[in-house]
C-alpha positions as CSV (number, residue, x, y, z in Angstrom):
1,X,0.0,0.0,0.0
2,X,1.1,3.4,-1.0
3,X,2.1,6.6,2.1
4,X,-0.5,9.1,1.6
5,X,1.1,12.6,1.3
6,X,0.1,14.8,3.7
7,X,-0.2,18.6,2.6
8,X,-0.2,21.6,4.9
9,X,-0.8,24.9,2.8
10,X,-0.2,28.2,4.2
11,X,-0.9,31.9,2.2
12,X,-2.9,34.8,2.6
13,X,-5.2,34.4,-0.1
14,X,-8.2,33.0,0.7
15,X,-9.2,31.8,-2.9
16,X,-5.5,30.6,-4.0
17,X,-5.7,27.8,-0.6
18,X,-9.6,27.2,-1.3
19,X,-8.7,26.2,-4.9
20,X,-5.2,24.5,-3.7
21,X,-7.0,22.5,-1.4
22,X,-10.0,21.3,-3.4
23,X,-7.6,20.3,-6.5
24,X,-4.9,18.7,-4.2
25,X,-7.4,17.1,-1.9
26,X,-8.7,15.0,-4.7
27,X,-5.6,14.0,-6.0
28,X,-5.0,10.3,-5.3
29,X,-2.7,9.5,-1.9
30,X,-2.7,13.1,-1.3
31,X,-4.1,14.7,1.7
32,X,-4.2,18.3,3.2
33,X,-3.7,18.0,6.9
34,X,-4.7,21.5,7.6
35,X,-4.5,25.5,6.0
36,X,-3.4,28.6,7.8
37,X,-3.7,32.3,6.3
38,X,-0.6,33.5,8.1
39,X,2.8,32.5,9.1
40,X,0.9,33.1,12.8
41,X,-1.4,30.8,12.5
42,X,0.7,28.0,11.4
43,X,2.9,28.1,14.1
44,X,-0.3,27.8,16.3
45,X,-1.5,24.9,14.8
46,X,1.7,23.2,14.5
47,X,1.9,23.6,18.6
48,X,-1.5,22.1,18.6
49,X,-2.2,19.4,15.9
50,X,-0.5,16.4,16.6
51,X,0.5,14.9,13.1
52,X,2.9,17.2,11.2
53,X,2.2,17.5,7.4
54,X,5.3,15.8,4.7
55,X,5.2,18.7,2.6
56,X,4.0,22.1,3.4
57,X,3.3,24.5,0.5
58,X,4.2,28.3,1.7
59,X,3.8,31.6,0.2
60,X,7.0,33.5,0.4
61,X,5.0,37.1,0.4
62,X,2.8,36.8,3.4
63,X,1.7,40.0,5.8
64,X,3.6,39.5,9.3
65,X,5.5,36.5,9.5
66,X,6.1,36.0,5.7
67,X,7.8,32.9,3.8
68,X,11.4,34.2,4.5
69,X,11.0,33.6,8.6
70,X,8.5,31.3,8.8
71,X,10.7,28.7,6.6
72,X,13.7,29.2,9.0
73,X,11.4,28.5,11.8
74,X,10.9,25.6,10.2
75,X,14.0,24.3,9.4
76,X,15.4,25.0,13.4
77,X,12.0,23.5,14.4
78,X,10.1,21.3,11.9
79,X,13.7,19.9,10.0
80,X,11.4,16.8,9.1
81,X,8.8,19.4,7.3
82,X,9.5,19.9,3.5
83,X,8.8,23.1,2.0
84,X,7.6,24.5,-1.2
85,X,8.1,28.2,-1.3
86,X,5.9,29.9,-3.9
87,X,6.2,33.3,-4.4
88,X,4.3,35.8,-7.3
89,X,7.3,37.8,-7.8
90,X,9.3,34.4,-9.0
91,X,13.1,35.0,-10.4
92,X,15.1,32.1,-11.2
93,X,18.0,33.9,-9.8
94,X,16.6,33.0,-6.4
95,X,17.7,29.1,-6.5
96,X,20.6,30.6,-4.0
97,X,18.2,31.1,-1.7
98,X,16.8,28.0,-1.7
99,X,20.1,26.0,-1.6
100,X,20.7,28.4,1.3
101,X,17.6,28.4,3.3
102,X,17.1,24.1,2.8
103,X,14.0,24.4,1.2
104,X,12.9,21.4,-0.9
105,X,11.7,23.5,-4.1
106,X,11.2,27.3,-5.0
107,X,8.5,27.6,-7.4
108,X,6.5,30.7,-9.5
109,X,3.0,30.9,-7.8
110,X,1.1,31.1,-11.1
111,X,2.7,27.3,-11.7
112,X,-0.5,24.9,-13.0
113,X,-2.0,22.8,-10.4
114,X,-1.1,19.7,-12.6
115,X,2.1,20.7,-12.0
116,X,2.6,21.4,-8.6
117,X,1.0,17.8,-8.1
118,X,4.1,16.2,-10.0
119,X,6.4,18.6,-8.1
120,X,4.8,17.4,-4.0
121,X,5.3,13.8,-5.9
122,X,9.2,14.6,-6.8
123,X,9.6,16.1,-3.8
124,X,7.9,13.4,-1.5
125,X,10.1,10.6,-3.3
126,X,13.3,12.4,-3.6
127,X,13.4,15.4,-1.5
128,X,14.1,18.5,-3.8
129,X,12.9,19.7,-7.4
130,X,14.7,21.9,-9.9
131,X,12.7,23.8,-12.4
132,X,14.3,23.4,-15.7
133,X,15.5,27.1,-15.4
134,X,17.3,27.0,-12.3
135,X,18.7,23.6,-13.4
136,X,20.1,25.4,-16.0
137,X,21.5,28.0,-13.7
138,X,23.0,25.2,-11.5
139,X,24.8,23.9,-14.9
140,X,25.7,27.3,-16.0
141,X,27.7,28.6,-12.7
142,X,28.7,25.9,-10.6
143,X,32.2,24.5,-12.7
144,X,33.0,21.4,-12.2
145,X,36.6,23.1,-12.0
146,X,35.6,24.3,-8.5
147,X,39.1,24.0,-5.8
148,X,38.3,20.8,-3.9
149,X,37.7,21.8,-0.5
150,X,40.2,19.9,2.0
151,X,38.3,17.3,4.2
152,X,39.7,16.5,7.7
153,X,40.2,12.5,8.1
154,X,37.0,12.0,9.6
155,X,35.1,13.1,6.6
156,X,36.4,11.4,4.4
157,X,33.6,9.6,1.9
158,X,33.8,5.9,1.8
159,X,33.6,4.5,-1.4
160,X,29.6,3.2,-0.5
161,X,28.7,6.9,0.3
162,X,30.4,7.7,-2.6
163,X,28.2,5.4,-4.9
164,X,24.9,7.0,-2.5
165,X,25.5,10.4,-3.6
166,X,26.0,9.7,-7.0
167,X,22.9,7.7,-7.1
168,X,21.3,10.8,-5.3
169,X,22.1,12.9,-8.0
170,X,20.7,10.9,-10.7
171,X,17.3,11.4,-8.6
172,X,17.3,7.8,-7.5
173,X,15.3,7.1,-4.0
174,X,16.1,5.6,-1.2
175,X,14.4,2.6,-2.5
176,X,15.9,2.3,-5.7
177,X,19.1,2.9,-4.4
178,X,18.8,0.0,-2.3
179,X,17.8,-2.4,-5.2
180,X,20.6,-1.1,-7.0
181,X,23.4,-1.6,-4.7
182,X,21.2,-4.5,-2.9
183,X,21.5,-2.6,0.4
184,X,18.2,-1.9,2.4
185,X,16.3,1.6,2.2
186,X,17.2,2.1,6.0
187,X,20.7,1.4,5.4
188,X,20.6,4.0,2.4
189,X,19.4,6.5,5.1
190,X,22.4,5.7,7.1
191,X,24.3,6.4,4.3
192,X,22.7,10.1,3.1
193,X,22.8,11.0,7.0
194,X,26.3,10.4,6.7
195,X,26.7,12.5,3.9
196,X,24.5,15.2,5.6
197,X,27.1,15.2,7.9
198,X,30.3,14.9,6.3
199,X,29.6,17.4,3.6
200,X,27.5,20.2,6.5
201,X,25.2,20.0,3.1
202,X,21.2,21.5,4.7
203,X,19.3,19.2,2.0
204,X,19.7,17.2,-1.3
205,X,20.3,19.9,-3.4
206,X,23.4,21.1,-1.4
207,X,24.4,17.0,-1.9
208,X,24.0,17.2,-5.8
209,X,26.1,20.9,-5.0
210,X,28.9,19.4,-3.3
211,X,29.3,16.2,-5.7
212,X,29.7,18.5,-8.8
213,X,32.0,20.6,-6.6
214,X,33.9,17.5,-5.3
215,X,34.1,15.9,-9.2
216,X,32.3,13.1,-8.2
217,X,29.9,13.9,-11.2
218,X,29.7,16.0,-13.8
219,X,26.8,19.3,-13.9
220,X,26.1,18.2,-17.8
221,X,25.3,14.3,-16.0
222,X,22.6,15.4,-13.9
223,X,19.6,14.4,-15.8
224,X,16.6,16.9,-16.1
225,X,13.7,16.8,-13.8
């Protein structure tokens, strides 16, 4: 049987989460756990409710407590919360501030609903998603002619997290990555909080970062979402 994904969705327009939820609440193994209209409110109902949504999708220009500070609340509070940060005044130029602030996609709010349903699907299976434009960005200005950054001892990859994060960067779950090197999904998850570690990366896209930085693979390998 298949996880149901749960959704929390949290903007300021009334008619943007009525729409949101009616479209995504009817999407097979989806499910929105609750809504808020204000980075306030979630951080009530996340006190309160009990279950913590998989995926919450957040509107980066809120009134009071907008995207910015309510996604690094998150992250210091919520780390097992993955965000996708929609904002109306979209710029591909901002995919350093996702890399920066760990959040699991950064996406135009005018995106279609079909979508943003394939995007909460990436992102549940994978945990990031480029948009073709900001891959193209990644490509563009991170050389794989970076220095190599000197790792103490400890930090050292082994040659198993090594194969992990390439297999990370070809957008390959936990799952398949298990089948692939005939390891268990758990053990995988060993593995990429090892490289969590080791590499001080915040999320998967700083791991796909570091590997092109490192050599390990090359930008033009990474496959498009």
């Amino acid at each position: 049987m298949e996880d149901i994904i749960t959704i929390a969705l949290v903007d300021d327009d009334a008619l943007i989460v009525s729409l949101l939820k009616d479209f995504l609440g009817n999407q097979e193994k989806m499910e929105i756990c609750y809504t808020a209209d204000s980075g306030e409110m979630l951080m009530e109902k996340l006190a309160t409710e009990t279950a913590l949504p998989d995926i919450m999708v957040l509107d980066l220009n809120m009134k009071g407590i907008n995207g910015v500070e309510v996604t690094e609340f998150l992250k210091k509070n919520y780390p097992s919360i993955k965000v996708i940060l929609m904002t109306s005044h979209y710029k591909r130029s901002f995919m350093g501030f996702m890399l920066k602030t760990g959040v699991s996609a950064f996406i135009p709010k005018g995106i279609s609903p079909v979508q943003l349903v394939e995007i909460i699907k990436e992102i549940y299976d994978k945990g990031f998603y480029f948009m073709e434009d900001q891959l193209g960005i990644l490509r563009e200005q991170i050389s794989h002619k970076s220095p190599k950054p000197t790792l103490i001892e400890k930090n050292v990859l082994t040659e198993r997290e090594i194969e992990v994060l390439k297999l990370i960067c070809f957008q390959k779950t936990a799952k398949e990555i298990g089948e692939q090197l005939f390891i268990t999904p758990r053990t995988v998850e060993g593995h990429k909080s090892n490289l969590f570690i080791k590499t001080e990366a915040r999320n998967i896209a700083g791991l796909v970062i570091y590997a092109i930085q490192n050599n390990y693979i090359e930008p033009n390998e990474i496959p498009l979402i």
